[in-house]
N, C-alpha and C positions, 0 to 999 in steps of 0.2 A: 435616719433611724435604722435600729439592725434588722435583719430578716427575724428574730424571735418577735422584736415587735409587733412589727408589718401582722407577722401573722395572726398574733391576738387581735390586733385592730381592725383586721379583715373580719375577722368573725371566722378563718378556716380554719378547717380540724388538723389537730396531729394525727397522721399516721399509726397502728396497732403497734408498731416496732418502738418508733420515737416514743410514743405514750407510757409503754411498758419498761424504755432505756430511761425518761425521765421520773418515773416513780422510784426504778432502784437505786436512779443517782438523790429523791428526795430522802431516804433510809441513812445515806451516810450520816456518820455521829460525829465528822470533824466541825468543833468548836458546840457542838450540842445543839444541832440546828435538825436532831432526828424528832417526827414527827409534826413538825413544823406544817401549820395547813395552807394550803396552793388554793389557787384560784382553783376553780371547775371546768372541765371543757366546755367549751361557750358550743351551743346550736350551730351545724351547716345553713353558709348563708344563701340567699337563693337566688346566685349569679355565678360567673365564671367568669375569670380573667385570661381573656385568649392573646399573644402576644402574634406578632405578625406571621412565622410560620405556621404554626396552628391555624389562624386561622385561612388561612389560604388551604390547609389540607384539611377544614372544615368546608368552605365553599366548592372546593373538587368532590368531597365526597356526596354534596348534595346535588350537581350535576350530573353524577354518574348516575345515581338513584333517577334521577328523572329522565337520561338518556335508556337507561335500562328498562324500564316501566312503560315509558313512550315510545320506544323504540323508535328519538330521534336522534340526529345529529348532535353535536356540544354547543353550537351557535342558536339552534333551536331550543334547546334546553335551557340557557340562559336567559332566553328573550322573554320563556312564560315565565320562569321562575321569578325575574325582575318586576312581571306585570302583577305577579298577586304574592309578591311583598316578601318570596324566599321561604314562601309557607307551601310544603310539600305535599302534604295533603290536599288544599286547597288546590293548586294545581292539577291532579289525579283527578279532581271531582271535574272545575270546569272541564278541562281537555276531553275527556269523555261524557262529559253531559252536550255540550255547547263546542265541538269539533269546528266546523264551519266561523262561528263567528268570532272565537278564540283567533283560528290561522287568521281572519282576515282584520283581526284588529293589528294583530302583529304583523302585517305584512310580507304574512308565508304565501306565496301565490306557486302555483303551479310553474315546472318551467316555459316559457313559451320558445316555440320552433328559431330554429338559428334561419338569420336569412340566408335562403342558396339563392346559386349561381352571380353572387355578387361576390366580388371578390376584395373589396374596398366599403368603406362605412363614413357619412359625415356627422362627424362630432357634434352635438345638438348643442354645445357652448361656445366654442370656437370656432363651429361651422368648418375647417379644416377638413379635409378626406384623407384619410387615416387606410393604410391593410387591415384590414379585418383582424387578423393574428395579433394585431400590436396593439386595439382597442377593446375594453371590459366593458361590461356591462353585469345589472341584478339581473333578477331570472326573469325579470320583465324583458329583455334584450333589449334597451336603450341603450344604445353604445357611444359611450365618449373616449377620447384622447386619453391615453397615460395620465399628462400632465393636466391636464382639467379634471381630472382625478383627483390628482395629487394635491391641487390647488382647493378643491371640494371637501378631502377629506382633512388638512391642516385647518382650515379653518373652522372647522366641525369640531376637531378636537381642539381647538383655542376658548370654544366656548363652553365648558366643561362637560359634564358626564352626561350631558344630552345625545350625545356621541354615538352612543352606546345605542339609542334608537333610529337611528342615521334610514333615511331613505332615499328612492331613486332620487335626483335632481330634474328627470324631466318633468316638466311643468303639464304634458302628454300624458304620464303615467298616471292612469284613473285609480290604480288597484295601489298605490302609495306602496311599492317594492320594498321589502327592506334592503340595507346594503349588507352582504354575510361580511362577518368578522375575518374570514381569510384575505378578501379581497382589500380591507381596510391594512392587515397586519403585510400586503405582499406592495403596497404602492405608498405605506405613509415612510417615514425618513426613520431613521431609527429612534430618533428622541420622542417623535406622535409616537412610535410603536409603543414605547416605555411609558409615556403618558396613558395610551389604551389599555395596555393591562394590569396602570393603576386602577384608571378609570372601573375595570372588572371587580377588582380587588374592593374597591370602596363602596360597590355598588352592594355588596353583598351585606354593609353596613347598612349604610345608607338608606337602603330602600328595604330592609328588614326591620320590623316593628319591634322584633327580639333581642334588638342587637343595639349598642349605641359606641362610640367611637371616645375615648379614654379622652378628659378636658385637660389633664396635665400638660405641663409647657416641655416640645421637643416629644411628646411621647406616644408612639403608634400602635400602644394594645387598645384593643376593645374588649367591652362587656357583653357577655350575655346573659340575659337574664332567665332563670331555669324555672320559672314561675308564672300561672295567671293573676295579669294584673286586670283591672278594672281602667277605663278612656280618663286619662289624668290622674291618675294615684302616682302619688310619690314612691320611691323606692332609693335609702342610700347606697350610695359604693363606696368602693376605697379600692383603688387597683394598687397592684403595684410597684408603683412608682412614688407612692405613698398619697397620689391627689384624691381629694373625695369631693362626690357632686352629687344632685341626682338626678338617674336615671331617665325622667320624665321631662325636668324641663330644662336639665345640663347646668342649672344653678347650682353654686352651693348647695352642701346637703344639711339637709334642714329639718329633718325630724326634729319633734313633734307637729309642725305646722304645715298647712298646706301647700301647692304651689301656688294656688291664689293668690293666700296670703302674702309669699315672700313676692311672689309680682308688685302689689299692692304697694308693699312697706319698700321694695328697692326703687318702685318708682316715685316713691312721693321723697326718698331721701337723697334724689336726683332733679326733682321737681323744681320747678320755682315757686311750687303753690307756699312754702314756709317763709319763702324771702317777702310776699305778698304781704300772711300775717304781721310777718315783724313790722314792717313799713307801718300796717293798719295801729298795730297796738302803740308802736314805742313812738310815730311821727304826727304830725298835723298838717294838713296842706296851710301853703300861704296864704292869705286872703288875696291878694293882688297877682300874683302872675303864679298860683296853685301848687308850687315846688315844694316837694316833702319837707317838713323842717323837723330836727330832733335837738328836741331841747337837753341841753347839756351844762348848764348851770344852773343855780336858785331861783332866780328872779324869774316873774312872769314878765319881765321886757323882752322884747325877742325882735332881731334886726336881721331879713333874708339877706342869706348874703347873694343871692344873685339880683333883685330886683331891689335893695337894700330897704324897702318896706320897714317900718318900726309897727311892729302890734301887740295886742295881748294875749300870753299863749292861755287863758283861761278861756275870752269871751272872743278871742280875736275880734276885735275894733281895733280901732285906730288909736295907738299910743296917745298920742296930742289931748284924748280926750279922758286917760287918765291921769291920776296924780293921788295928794293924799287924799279928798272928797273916797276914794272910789276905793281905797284899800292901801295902796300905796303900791310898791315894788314886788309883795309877795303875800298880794292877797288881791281881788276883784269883786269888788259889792255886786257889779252889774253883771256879774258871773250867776253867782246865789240866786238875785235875783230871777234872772231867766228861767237859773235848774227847778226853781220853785215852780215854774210858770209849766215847767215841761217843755220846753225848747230845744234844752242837749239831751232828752232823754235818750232817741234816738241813734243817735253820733255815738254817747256815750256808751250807750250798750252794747252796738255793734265794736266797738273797742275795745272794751272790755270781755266781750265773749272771744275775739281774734286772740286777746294777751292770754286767755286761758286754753285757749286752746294752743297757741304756741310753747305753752307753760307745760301742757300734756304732752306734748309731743318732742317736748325737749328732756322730759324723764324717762319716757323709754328710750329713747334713743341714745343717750347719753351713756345709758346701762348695757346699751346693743352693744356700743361703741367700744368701751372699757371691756366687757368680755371678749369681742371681738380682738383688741390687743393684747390681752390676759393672754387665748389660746394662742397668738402667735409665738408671744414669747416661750411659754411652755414647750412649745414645738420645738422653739431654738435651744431650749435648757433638756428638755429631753434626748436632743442628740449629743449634747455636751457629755451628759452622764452616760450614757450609753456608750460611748467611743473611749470617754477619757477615766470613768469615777470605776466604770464599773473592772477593768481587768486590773486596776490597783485594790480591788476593794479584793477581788480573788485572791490576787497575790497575798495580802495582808491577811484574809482569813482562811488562806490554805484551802479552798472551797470551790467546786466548778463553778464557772458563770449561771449554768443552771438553776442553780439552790439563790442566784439572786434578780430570778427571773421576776420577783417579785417588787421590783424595785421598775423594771419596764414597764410592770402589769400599772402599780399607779401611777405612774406618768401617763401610758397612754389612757389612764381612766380621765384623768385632771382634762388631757387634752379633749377627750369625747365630751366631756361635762360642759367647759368651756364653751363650747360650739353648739348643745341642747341647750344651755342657760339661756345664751346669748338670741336664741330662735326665742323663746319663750317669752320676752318683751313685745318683740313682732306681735305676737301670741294675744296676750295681754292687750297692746294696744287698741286693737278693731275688736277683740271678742269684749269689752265689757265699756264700751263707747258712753252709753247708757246707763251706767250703775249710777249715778246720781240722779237719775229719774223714776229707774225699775227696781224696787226694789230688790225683784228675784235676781236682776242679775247684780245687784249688790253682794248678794248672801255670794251667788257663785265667785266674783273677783276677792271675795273676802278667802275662802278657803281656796282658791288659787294663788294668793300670795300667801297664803302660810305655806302651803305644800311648798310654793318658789324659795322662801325663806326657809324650810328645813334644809332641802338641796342644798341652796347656796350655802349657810354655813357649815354644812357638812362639807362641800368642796374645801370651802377655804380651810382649814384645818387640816385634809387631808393635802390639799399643794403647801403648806407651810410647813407640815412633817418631813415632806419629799424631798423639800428646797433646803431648809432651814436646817432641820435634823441632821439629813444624810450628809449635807456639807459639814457639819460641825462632827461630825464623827471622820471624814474622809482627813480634814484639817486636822485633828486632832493627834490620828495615826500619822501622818506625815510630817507635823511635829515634833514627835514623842517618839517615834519610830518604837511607838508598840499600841496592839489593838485592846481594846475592854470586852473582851468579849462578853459580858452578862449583859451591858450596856447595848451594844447591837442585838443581842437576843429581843431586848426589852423593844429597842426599836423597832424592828422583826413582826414581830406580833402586833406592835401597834398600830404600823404602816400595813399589814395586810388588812386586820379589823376594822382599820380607815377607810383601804379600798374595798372593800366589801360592804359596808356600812353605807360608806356615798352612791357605791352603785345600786345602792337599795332603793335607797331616797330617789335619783336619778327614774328607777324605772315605773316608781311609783307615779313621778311626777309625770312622765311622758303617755305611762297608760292612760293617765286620766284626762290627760291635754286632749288624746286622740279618741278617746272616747265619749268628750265632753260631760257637764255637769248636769242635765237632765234627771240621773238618777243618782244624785248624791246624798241622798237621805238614804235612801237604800244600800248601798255599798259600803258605806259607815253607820250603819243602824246599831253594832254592838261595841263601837268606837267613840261613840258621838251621844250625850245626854237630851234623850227628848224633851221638849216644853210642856212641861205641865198643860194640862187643859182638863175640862169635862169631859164626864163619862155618863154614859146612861146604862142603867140596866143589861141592857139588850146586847152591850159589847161586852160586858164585864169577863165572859167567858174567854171570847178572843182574844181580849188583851193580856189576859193572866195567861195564855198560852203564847202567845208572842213574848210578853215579859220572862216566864220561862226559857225559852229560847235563845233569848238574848242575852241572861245569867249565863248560861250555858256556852254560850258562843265567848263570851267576856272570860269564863273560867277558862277554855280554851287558849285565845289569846293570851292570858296569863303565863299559863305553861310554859307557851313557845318562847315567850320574853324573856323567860328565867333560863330557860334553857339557850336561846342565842345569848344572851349575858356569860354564862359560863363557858364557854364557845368562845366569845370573842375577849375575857379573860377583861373584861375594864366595863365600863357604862362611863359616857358623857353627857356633863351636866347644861342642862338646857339654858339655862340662866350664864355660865359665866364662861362654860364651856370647858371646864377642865374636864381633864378622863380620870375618873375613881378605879382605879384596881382591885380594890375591894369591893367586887359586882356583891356579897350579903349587905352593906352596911345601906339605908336607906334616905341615907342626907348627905349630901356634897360637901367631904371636907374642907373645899375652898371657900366656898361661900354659906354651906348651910341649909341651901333648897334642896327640895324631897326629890327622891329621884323618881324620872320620867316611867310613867308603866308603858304596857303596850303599843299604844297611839299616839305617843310621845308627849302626853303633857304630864305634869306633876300629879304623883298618886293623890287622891281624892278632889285632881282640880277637875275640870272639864271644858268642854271645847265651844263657843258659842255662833 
């Protein structure tokens, strides 16, 4: 993807300079593309993308702060900062409230007296007697060998960033020393060295709650996040490198739906609880040695092939003792009979409840699936265009890339869409378990798949323009080796309209996923036709004032519809989906249907 993409899909801002160089390059008049409407600056997102030098002179600047404040050492200042999570303040507060029991959790001890008049020291691991000069020791003064050092400290960093809390090894040492980081950097080989002040490097991720480490394949930025979040709330990224996840639980990024949720649905679509159902729905055990059998032809004769048993796959008995008395080949009297008696009810129901529910679980999933390979593809067609369509399509209309920045913007909408859809079955599946028993949560999966059903056919219309259109205008010019220029105007307009259109649809649907259906009567109250019922007296007042209101709110609405129509220079028709260019005319010259008002259904229909 190019860096204009990356950066819309990140959600960062252009710079005062670029904003105001891309508004004057929007003004030019070559091919009549002046006043042509652009996307909108999208919101600062609420992260950072720190690549590896950054942030290393992010983690030294927040050392320094705590060596300056504390007036300690850099090895002491890493050690609290590591213990309460690289939160600076939090540090400031323990260290000075809780002095004493801070140093002694960390293993800052006082230093203890060097022994005199000895002039030799025995290694408390190799028991060896060593000169004095030649053996280390923490400020505990437990002294060991060079090489039992050496030996202590490689293995400490072989088993990762535990390392970094490294203490004496005497078995002696009550006060658990730490070991200082000079002594670790002056006796380990130079590869532990390079290993430790990875180990540093990571730790400043790792062990910060703010921070989380980029999931892209080969890629060493991290994120930080410049926001309060709430103990598991989702939060998506997108670094760039172009991978996105989220923030919380390093899965895929999965707005609208929780991390719960996608825990939930990744483990059951890994599970072998579906492989269980199918067995239950589509098999029978054998009657004699109980081996699943899936009946695969007409007849109710049925021969295990491993115990080679003959039975009947209706009443399972023993074939020998049917024939035609009993139904014949593809029918069982002593079947009926039983189910009459209540025998299979049992068996059967439990079977029949597993096939429906494997039946449920094979619609959304299916749907996960197919969007799930929709966005890839898109990804791989958007860098196509991006690399290949888009500086011929310059050349051909004498126009900077700039003015066809509009052409990134809905690819990377299709791709964002793609990946919201695709979460939205997830969605769907566990939020409405129960709609065939409750009826309230009937009414909610009801108006959650229409909202799914506007999206989606708004998506697919707008990737069919993207894919379909701009290829047959790119082909067309290289062809004919001449452009139409009225004709790309046309498309122009309609591919932005498109994009703006779906990301409408898109946000409406995601607010409401995240918000849930509790108050849906209320949020569409001047959208949505109330059910008649009684009245008494006593409200008559309040209602004619609410009904007021709700006029009011509906004329409102009005307005705005007529006015983004003229705006968006077309309306599409809900039935057949074609786009009317004539936003006055109030019936689909393709098909005929009234065109849609505010809330998108047909003027005087209504929503139930």
């Amino acid at each position: 993807m190019s860096d204009d993409s990356e950066e819309f899909r990140s959600g960062s801002e252009m710079d005062e300079d670029s904003e105001a160089e891309y508004m004057e390059e929007d003004d030019d008049e070559d091919y009549g593309f002046a006043g042509a409407e652009e996307v909108a600056t999208v919101p600062k997102v609420p992260y950072k993308v720190l690549p590896k030098d950054e942030l290393d002179k992010q983690r030294k600047r927040a050392l320094h702060e705590i060596m300056s404040v504390l007036d300690v050492p850099e090895d002491v200042a890493m050690r609290v900062l590591r213990k309460y999570k690289w939160d600076v303040s939090r540090v400031q507060e323990e260290w000075f409230s809780k002095y004493d029991q801070v140093r002694q959790s960390l293993g800052l001890v006082e230093d203890a007296p060097t022994p005199s008049g000895r002039e030799e020291e025995r290694c408390l691991i190799c028991f060896e007697s060593y000169p004095l000069r030649e053996m280390r020791s923490a400020a505990c003064k437990h002294y060991f060998c060079k090489e039992c050092w050496r030996g202590y400290i490689s293995n400490a960093l072989s088993l990762g960033p535990a390392c970094l809390d490294l203490r004496c090894p005497s078995t002696e040492c009550k006060e658990k020393a730490c070991v200082p980081s000079s002594l670790i950097m002056e006796l380990a080989s130079p590869e532990d060295q390079a290993k430790y002040a990875s180990y540093m490097i990571r730790s400043y991720v790792e062990d910060n709650n703010a921070m989380s480490w980029c999931t892209g394949k080969n890629c060493e930025n991290a994120i930080e996040c410049l926001v309060d979040r709430a103990p598991g709330e989702a939060l998506d990224v997108i670094c760039t490198c172009s991978a996105t996840f989220c923030f919380n639980c390093k899965e895929e990024a999965h707005r609208p739906v929780s991390c719960e949720t996608v825990t939930r649905w990744m483990t059951k679509n890994s599970a072998e609880s579906e492989n269980m159902n199918w067995i239950l729905a589509n098999t029978k055990p054998c009657p004699k040695c109980s081996r699943p059998i899936e009946k695969n032809q007409g007849c109710m004769h049925m021969t295990c092939s491993q115990c080679r048993f003959e039975f009947c796959w209706l009443c399972q008995g023993d074939w020998k003792e049917h024939g035609e008395r009993t139904g014949g080949f593809y029918a069982c009297n002593r079947f009926e009979t039983a189910k009459k008696r209540g025998d299979y009810d049992d068996d059967s129901r439990r079977r029949e409840n597993a096939k429906a529910s494997l039946e449920r679980y094979m619609h959304y999933f299916e749907r996960f699936d197919a969007h799930s390979k929709a966005r890839e593809k898109a990804r791989s067609d958007a860098g196509k265009v991006s690399k290949e369509w888009l500086d011929s399509l310059a050349d051909m209309t004498k126009t900077p890339t700039s003015q066809l920045k509009f052409i990134n913007e809905a690819w990377n909408q299709i791709v964002e869409c793609r990946r919201q859809l695709k979460w939205t079955y997830a969605y769907g599946y566990y939020a409405f378990e129960n709609a065939d028993r409750d009826p309230e949560n009937a009414r909610h999966k009801t108006f959650f798949e229409f909202l799914q059903g506007d999206a989606e056919r708004s998506l697919e219309r707008l990737h069919e323009a993207a894919e379909k259109d701009l290829g047959t205008h790119v082909q067309k010019a290289r062809t004919n080796n001449e452009f139409d220029v009225e004709s790309f105007q046309n498309f122009r307009k309609n591919l932005i309209g498109l994009t703006d259109v779906t990301a409408g649809f898109f946000d409406k649907l995601v607010k409401q996923l995240e918000k849930g259906f509790g108050s849906m009567e209320a949020d569409y109250a001047g959208q949505m036709d109330d059910a008649a019922g009684p009245s008494t007296s006593g409200d008559l007042g309040d209602k004619a004032g609410t009904s007021k209101g709700r006029r009011a709110k509906k004329a409102r609405a009005e307005d705005e519809w007529e006015q983004l129509l003229l705006e968006q220079g077309f309306w599409t028709c809900t039935k057949c989906t074609f786009n009317n260019e004539d936003v006055t005319v109030k019936t689909c010259r393709s098909c005929g249907a009234p065109r849609p008002g505010p809330s998108g259904v047909a003027a005087g229909g209504s929503r139930r």
